[in-house]
N, CA, C and O atoms as a Maestro MAE file, in Angstrom:
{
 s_m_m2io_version
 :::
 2.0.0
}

f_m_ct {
 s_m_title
 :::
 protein
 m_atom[332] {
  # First column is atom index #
  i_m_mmod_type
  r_m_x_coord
  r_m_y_coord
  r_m_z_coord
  i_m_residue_number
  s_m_chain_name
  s_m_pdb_residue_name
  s_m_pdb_atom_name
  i_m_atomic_number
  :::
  1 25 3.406 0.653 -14.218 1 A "UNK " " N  " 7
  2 3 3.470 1.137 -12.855 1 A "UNK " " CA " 6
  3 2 2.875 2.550 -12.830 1 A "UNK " " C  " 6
  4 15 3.329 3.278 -13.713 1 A "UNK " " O  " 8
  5 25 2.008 3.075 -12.061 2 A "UNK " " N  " 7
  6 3 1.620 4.219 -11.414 2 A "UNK " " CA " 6
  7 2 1.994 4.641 -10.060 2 A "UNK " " C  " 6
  8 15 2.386 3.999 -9.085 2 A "UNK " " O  " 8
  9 25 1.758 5.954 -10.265 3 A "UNK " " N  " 7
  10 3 2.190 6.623 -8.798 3 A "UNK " " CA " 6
  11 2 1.868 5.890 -7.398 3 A "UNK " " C  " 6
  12 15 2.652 5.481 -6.542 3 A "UNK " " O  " 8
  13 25 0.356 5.855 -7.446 4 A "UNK " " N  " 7
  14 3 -0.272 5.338 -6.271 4 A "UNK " " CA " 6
  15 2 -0.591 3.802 -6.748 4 A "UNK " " C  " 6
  16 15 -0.975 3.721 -7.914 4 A "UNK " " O  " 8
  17 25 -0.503 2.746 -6.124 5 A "UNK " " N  " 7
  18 3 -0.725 1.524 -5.725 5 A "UNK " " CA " 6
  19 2 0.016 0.631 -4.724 5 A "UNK " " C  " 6
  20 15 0.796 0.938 -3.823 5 A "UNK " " O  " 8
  21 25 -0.462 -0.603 -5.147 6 A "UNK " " N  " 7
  22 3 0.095 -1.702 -3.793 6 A "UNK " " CA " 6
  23 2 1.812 -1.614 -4.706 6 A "UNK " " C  " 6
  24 15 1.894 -1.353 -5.907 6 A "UNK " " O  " 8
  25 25 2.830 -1.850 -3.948 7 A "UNK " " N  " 7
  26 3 4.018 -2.016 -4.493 7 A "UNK " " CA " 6
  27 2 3.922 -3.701 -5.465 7 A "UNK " " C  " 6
  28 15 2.806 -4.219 -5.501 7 A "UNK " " O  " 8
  29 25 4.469 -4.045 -5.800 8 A "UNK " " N  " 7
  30 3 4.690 -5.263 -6.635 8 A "UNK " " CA " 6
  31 2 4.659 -6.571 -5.435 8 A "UNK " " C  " 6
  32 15 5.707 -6.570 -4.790 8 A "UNK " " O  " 8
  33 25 4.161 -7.132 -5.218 9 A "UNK " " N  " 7
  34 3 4.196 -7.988 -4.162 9 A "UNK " " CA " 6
  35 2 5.922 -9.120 -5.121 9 A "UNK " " C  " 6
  36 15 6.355 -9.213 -6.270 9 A "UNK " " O  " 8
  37 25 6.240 -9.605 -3.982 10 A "UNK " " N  " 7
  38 3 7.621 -10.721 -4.343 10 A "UNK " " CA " 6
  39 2 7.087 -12.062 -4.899 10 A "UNK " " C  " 6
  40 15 5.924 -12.201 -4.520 10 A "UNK " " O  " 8
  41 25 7.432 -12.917 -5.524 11 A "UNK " " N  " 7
  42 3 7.179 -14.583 -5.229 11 A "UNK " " CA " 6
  43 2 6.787 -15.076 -3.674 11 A "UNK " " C  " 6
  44 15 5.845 -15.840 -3.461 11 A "UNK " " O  " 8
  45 25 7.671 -14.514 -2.590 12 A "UNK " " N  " 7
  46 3 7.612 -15.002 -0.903 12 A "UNK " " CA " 6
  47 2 5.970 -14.544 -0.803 12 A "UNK " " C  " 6
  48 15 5.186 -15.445 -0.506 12 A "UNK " " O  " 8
  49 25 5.373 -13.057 -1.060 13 A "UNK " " N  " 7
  50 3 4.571 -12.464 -0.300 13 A "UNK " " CA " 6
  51 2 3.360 -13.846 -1.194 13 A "UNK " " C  " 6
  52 15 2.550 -14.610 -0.670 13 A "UNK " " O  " 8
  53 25 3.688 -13.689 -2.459 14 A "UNK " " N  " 7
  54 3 2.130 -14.287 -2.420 14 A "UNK " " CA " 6
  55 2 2.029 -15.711 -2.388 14 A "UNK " " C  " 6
  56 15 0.995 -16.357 -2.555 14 A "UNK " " O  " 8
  57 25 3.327 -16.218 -2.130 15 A "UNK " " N  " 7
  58 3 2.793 -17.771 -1.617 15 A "UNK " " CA " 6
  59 2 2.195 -17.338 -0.357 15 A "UNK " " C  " 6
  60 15 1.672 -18.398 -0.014 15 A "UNK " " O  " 8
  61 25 1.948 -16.595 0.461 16 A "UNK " " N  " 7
  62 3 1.848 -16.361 1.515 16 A "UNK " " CA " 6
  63 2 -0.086 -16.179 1.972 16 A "UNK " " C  " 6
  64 15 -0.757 -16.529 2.943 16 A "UNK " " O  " 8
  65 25 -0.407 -15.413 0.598 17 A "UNK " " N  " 7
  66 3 -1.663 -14.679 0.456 17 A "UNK " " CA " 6
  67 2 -3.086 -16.053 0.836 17 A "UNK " " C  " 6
  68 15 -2.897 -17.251 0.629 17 A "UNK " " O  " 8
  69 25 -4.081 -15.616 1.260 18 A "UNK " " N  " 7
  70 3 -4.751 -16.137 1.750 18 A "UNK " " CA " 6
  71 2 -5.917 -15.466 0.117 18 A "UNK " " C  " 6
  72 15 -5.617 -14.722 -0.817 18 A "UNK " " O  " 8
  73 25 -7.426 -16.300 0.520 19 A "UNK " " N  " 7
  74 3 -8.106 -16.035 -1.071 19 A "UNK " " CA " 6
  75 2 -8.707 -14.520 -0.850 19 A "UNK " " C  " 6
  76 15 -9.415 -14.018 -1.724 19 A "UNK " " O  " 8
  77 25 -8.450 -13.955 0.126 20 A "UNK " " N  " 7
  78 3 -8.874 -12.955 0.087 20 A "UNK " " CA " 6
  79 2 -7.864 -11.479 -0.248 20 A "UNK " " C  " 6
  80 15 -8.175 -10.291 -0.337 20 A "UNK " " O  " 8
  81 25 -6.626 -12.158 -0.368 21 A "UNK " " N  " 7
  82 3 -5.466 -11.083 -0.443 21 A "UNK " " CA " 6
  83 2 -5.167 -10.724 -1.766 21 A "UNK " " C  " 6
  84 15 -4.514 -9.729 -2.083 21 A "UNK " " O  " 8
  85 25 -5.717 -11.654 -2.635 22 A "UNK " " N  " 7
  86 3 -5.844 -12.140 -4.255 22 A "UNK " " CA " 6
  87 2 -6.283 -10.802 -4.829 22 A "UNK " " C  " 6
  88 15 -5.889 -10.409 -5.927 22 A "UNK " " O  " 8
  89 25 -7.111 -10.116 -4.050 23 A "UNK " " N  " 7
  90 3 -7.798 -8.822 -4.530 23 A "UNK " " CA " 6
  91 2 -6.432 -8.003 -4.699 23 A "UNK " " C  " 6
  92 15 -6.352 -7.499 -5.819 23 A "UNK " " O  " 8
  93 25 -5.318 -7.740 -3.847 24 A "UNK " " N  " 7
  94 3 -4.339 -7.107 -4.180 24 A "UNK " " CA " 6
  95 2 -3.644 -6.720 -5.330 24 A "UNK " " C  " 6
  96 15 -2.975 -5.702 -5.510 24 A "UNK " " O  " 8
  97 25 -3.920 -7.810 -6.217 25 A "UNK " " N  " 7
  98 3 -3.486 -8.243 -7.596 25 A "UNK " " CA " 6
  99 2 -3.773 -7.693 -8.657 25 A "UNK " " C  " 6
  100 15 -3.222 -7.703 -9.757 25 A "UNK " " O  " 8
  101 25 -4.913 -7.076 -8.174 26 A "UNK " " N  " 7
  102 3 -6.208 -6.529 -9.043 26 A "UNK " " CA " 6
  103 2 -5.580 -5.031 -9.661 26 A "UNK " " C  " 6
  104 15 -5.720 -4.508 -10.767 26 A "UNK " " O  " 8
  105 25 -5.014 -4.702 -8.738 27 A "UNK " " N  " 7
  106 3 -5.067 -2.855 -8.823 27 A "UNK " " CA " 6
  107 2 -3.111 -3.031 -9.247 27 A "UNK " " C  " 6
  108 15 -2.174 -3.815 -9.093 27 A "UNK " " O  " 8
  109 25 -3.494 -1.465 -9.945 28 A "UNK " " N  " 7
  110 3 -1.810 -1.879 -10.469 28 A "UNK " " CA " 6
  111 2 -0.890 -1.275 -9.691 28 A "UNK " " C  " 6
  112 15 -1.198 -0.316 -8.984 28 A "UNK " " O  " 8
  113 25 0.304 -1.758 -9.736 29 A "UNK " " N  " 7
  114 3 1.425 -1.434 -9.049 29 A "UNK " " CA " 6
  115 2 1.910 0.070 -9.149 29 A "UNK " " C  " 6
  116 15 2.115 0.654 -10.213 29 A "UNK " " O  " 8
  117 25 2.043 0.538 -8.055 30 A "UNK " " N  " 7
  118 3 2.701 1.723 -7.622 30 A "UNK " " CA " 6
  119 2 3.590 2.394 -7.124 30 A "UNK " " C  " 6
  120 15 4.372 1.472 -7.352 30 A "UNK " " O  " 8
  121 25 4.625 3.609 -6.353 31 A "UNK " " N  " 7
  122 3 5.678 3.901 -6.003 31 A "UNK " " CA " 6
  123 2 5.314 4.615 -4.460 31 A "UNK " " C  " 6
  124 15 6.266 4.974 -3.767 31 A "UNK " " O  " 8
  125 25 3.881 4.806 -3.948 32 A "UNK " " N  " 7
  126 3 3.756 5.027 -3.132 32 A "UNK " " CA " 6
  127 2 2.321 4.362 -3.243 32 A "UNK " " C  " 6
  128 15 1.779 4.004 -4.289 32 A "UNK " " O  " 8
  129 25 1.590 4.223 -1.387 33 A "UNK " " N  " 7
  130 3 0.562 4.066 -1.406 33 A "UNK " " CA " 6
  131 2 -0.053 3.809 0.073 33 A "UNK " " C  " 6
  132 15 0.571 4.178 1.068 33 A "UNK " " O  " 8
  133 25 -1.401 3.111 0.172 34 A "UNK " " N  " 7
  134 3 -2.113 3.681 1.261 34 A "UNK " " CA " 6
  135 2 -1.447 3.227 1.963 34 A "UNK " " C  " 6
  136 15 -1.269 4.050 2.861 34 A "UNK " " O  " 8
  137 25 -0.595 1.847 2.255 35 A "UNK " " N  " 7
  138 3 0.168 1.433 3.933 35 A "UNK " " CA " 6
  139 2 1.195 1.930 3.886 35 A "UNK " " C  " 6
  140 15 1.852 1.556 4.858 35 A "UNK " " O  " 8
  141 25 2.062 3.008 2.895 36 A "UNK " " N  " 7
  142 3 2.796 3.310 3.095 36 A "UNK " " CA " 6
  143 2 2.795 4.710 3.542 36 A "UNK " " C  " 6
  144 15 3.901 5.238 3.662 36 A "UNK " " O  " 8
  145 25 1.676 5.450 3.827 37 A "UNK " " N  " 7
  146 3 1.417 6.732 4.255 37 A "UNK " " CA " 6
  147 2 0.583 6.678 5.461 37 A "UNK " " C  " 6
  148 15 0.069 7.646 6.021 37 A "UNK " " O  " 8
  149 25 0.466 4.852 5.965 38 A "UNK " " N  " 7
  150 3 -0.111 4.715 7.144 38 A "UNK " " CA " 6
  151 2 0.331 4.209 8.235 38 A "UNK " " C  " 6
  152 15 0.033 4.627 9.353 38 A "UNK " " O  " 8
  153 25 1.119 3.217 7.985 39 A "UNK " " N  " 7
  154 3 1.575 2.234 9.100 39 A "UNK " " CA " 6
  155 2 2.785 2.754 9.311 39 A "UNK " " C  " 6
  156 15 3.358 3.137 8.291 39 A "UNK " " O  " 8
  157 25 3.303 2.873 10.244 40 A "UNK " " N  " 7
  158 3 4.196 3.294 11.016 40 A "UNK " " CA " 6
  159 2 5.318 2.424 11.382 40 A "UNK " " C  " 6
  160 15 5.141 1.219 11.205 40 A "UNK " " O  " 8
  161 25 6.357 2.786 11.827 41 A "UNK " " N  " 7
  162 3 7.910 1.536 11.911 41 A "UNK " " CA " 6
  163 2 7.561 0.949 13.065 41 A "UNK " " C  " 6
  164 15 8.092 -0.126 13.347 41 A "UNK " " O  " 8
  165 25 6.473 1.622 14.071 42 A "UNK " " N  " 7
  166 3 6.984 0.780 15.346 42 A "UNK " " CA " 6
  167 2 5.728 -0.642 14.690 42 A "UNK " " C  " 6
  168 15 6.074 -1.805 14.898 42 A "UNK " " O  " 8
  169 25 4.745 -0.451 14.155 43 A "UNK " " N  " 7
  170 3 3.945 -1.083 13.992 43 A "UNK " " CA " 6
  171 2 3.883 -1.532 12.099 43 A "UNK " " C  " 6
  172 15 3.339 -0.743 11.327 43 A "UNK " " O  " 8
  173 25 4.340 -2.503 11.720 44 A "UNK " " N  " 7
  174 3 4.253 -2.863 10.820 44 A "UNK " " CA " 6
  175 2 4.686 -4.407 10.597 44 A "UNK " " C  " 6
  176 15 5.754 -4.917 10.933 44 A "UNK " " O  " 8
  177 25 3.544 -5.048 9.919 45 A "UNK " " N  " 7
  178 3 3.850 -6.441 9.632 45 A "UNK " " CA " 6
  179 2 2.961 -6.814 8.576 45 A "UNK " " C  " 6
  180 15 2.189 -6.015 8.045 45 A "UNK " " O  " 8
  181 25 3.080 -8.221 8.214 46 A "UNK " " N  " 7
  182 3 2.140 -8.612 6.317 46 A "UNK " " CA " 6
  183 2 1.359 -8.357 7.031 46 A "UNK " " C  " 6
  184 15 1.687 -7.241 7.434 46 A "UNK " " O  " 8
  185 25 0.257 -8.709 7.629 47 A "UNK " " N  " 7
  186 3 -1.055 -9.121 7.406 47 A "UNK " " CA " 6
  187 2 -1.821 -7.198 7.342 47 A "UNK " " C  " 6
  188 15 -2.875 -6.709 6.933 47 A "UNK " " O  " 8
  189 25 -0.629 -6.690 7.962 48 A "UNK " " N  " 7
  190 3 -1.524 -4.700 8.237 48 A "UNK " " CA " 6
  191 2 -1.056 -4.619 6.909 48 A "UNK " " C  " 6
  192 15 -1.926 -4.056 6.245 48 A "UNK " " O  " 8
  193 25 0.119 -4.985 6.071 49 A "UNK " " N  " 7
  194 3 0.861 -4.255 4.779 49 A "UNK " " CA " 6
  195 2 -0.339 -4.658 3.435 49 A "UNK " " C  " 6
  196 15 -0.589 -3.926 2.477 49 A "UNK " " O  " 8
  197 25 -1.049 -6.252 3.765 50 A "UNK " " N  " 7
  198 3 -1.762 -6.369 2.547 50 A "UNK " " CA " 6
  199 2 -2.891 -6.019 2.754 50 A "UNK " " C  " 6
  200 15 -3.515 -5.660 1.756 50 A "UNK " " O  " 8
  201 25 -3.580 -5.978 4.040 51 A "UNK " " N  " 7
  202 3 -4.775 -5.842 4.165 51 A "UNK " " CA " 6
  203 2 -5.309 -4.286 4.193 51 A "UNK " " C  " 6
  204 15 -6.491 -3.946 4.242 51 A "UNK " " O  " 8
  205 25 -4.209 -3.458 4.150 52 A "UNK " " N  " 7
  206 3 -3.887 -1.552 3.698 52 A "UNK " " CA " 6
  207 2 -4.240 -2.052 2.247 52 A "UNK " " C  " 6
  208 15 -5.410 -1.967 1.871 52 A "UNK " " O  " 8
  209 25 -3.317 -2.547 1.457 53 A "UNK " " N  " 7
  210 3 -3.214 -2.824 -0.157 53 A "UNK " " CA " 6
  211 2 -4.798 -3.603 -0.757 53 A "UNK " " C  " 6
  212 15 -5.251 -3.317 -1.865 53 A "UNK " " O  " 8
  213 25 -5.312 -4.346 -0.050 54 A "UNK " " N  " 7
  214 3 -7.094 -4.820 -0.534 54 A "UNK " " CA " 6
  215 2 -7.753 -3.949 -0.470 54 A "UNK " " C  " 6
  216 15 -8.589 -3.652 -1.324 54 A "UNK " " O  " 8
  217 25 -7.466 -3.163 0.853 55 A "UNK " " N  " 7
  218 3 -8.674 -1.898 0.956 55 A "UNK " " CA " 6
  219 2 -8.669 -0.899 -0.164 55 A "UNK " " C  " 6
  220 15 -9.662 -0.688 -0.859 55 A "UNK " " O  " 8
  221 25 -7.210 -0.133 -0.355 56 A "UNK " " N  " 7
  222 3 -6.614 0.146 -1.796 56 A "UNK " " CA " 6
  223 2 -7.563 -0.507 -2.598 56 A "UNK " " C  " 6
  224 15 -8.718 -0.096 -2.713 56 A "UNK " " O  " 8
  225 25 -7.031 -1.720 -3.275 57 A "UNK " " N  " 7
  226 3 -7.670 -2.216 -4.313 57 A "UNK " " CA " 6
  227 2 -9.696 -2.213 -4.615 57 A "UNK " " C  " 6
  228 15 -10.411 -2.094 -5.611 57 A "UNK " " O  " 8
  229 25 -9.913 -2.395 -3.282 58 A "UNK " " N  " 7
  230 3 -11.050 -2.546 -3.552 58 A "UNK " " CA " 6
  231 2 -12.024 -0.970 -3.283 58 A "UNK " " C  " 6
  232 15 -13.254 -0.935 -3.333 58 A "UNK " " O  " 8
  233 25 -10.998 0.417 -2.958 59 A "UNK " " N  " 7
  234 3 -11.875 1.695 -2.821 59 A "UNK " " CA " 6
  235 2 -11.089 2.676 -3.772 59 A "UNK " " C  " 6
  236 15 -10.999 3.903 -3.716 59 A "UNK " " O  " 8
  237 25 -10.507 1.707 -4.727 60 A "UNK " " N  " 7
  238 3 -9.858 3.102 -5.949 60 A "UNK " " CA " 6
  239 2 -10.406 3.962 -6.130 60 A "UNK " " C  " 6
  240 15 -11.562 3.798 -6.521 60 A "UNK " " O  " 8
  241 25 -9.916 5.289 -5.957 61 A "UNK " " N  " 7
  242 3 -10.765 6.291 -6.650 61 A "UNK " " CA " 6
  243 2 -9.454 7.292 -7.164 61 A "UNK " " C  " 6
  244 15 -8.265 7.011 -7.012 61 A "UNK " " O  " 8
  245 25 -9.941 8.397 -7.743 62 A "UNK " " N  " 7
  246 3 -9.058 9.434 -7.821 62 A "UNK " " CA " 6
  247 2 -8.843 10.225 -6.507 62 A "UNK " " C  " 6
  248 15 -7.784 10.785 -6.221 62 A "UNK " " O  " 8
  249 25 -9.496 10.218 -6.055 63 A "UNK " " N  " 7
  250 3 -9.442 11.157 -4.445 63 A "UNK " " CA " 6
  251 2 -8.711 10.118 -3.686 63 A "UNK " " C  " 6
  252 15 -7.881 10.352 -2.808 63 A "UNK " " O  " 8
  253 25 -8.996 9.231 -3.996 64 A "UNK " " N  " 7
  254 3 -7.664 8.421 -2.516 64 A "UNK " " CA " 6
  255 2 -6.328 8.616 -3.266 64 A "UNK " " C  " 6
  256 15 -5.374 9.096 -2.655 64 A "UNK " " O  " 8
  257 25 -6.228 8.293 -4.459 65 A "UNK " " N  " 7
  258 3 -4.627 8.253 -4.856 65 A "UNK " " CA " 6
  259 2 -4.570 10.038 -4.302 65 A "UNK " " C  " 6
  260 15 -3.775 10.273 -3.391 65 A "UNK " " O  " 8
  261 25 -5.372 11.180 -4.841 66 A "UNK " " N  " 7
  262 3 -4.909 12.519 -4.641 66 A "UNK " " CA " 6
  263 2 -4.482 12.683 -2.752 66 A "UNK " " C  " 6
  264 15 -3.665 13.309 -2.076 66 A "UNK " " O  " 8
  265 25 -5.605 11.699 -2.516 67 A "UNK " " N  " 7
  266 3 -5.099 12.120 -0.957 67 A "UNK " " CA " 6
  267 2 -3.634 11.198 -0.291 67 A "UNK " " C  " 6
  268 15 -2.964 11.770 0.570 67 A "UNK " " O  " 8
  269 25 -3.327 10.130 -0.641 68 A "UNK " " N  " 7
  270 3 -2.330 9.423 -0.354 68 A "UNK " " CA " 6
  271 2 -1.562 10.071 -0.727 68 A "UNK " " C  " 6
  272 15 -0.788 10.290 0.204 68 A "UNK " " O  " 8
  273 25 -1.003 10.988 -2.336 69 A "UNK " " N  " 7
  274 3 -0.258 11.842 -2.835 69 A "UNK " " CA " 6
  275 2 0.335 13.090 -1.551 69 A "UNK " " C  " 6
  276 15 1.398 13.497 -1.083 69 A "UNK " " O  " 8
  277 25 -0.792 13.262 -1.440 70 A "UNK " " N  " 7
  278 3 -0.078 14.822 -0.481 70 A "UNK " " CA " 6
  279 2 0.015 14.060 0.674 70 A "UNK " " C  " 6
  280 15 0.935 14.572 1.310 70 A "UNK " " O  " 8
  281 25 -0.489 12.995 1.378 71 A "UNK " " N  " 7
  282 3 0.455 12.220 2.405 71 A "UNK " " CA " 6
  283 2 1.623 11.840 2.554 71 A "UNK " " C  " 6
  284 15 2.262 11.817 3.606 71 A "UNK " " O  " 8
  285 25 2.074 11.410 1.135 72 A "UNK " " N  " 7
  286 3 3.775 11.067 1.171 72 A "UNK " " CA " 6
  287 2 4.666 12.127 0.959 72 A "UNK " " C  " 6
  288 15 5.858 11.871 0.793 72 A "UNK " " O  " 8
  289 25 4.138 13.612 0.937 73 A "UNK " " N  " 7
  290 3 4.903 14.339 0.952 73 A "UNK " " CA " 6
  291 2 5.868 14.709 2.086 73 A "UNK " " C  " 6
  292 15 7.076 14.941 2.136 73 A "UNK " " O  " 8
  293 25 4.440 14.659 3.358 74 A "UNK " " N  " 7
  294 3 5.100 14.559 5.140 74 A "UNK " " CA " 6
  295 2 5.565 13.780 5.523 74 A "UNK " " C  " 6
  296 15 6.346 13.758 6.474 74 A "UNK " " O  " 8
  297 25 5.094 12.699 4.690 75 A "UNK " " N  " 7
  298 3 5.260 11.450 5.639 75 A "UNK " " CA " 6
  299 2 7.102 11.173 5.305 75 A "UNK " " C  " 6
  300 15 7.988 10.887 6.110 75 A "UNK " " O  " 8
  301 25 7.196 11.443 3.481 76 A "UNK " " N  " 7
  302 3 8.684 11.154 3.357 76 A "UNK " " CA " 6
  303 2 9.837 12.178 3.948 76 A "UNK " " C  " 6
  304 15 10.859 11.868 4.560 76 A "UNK " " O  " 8
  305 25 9.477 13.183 3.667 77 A "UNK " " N  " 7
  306 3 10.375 14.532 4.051 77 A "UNK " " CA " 6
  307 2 10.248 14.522 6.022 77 A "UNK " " C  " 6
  308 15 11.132 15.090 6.664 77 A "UNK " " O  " 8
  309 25 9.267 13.937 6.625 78 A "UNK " " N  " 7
  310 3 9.687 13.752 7.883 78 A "UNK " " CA " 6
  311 2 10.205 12.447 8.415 78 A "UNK " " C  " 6
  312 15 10.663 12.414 9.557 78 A "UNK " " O  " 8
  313 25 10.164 11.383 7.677 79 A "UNK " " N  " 7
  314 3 11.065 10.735 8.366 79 A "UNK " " CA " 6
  315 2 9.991 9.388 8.787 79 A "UNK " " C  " 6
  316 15 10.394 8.280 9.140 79 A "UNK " " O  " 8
  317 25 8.842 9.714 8.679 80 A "UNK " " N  " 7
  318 3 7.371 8.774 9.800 80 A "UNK " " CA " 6
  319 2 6.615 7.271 8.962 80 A "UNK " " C  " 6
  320 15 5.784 6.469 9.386 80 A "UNK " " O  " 8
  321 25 7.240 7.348 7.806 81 A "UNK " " N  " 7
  322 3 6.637 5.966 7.031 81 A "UNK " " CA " 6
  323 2 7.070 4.916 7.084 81 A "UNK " " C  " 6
  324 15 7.853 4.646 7.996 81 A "UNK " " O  " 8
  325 25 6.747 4.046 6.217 82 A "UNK " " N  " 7
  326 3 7.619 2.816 6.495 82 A "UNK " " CA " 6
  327 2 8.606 2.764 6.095 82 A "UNK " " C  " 6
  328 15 9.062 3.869 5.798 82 A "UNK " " O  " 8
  329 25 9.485 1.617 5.849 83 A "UNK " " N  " 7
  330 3 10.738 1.337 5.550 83 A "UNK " " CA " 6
  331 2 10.595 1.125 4.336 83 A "UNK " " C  " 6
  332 15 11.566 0.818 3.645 83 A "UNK " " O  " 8
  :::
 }
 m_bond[331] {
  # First column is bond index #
  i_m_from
  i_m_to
  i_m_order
  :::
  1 1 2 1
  2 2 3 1
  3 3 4 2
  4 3 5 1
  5 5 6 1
  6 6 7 1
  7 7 8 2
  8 7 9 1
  9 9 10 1
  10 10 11 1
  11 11 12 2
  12 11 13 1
  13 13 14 1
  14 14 15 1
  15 15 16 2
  16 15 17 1
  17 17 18 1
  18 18 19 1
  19 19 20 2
  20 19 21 1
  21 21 22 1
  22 22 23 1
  23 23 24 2
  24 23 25 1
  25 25 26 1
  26 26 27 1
  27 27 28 2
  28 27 29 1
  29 29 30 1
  30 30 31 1
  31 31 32 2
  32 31 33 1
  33 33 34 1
  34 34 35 1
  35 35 36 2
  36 35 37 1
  37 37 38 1
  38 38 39 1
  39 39 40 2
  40 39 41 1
  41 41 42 1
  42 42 43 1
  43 43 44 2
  44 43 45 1
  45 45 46 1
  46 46 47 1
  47 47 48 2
  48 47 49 1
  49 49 50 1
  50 50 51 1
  51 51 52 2
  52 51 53 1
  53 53 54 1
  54 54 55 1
  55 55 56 2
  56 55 57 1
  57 57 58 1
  58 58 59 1
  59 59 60 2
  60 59 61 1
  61 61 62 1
  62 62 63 1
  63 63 64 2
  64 63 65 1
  65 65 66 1
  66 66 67 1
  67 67 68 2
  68 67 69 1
  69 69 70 1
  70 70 71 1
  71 71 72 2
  72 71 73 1
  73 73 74 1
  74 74 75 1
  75 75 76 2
  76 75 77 1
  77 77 78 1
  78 78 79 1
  79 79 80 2
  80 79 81 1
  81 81 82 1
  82 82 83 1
  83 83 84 2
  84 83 85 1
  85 85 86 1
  86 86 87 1
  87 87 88 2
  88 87 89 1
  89 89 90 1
  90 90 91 1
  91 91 92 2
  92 91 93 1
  93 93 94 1
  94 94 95 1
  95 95 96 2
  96 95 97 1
  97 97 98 1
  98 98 99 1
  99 99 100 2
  100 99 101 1
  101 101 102 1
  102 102 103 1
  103 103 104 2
  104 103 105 1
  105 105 106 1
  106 106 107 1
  107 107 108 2
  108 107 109 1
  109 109 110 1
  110 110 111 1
  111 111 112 2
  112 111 113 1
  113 113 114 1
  114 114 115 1
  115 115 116 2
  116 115 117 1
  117 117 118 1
  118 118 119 1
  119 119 120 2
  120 119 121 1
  121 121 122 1
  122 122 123 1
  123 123 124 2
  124 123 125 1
  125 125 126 1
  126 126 127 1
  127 127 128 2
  128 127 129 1
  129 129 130 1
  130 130 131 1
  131 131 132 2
  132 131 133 1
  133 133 134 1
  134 134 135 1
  135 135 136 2
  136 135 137 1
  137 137 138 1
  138 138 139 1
  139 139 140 2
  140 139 141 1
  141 141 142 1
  142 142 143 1
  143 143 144 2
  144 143 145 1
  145 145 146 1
  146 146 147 1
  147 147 148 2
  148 147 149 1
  149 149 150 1
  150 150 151 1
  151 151 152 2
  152 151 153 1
  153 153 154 1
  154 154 155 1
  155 155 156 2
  156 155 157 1
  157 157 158 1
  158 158 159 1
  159 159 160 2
  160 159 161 1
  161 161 162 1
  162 162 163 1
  163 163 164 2
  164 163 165 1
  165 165 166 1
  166 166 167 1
  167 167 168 2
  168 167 169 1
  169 169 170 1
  170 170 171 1
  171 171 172 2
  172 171 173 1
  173 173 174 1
  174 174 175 1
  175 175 176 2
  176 175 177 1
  177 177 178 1
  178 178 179 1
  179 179 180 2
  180 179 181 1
  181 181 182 1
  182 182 183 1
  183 183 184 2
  184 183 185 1
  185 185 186 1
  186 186 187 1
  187 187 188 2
  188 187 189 1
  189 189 190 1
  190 190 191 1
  191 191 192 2
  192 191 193 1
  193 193 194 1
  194 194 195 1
  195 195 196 2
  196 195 197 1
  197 197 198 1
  198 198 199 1
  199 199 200 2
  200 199 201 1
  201 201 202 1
  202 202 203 1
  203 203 204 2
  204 203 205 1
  205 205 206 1
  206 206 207 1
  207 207 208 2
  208 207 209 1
  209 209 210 1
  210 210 211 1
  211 211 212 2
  212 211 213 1
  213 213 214 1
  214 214 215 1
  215 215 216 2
  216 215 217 1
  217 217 218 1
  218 218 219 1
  219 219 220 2
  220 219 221 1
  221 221 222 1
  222 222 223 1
  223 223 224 2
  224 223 225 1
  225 225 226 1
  226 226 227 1
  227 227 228 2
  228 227 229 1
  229 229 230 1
  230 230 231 1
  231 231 232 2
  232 231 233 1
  233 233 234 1
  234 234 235 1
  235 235 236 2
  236 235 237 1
  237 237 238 1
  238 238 239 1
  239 239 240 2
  240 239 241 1
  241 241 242 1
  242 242 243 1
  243 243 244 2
  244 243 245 1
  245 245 246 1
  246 246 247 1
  247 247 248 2
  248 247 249 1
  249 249 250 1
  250 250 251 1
  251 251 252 2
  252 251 253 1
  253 253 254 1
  254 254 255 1
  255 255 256 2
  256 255 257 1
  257 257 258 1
  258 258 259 1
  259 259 260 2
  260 259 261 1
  261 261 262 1
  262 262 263 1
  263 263 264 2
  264 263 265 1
  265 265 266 1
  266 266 267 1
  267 267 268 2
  268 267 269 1
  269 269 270 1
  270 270 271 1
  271 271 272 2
  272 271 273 1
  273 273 274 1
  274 274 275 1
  275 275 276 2
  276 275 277 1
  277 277 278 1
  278 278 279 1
  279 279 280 2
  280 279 281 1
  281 281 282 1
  282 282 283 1
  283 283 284 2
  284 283 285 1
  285 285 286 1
  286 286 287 1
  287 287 288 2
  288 287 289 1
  289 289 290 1
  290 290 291 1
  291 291 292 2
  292 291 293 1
  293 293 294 1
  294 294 295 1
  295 295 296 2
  296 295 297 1
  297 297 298 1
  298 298 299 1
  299 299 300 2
  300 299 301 1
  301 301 302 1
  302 302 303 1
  303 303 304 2
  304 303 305 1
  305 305 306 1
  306 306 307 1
  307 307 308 2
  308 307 309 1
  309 309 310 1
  310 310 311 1
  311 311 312 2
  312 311 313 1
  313 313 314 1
  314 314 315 1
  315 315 316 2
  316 315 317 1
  317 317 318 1
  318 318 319 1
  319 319 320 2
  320 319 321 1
  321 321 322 1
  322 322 323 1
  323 323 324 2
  324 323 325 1
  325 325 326 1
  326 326 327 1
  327 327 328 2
  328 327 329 1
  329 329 330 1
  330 330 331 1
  331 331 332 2
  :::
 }
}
């Protein structure tokens, strides 16, 4: 596990996954990450939670994990992320 990635998807989520969500799989698991410093409580459901986590997977860099990093700093200490 690393800092930044998709969280561990469940058994439920990936019977769920379509062949394009498969990319999720790819990138390793993390404790914070891009839908979780993006999507918001009023607005959150699978298809925004994995399709945040492909984009992840498929634009790794060091600058996105650095920038998602100082996102969860506001995002946790105010209260505005997901659940």
């Amino acid at each position: 596990m690393s800092l930044v990635g998709p969280r561990p998807p469940t058994v439920r989520e990936v019977l769920r996954y379509d062949e394009r969500h498969l990319a999720r799989l790819a990138a390793t698991p993390g404790i914070t990450g891009l839908w979780q410093v993006t999507l918001r409580r009023e607005r959150h459901d699978f298809a925004d939670m994995v399709g945040l986590d492909v984009r992840y997977a498929e634009e790794m860099s060091f600058w996105l994990d650095l920038k998602i990093l100082l996102k969860t700093i506001p995002t946790v200490l105010g209260g505005k992320g997901s659940y």
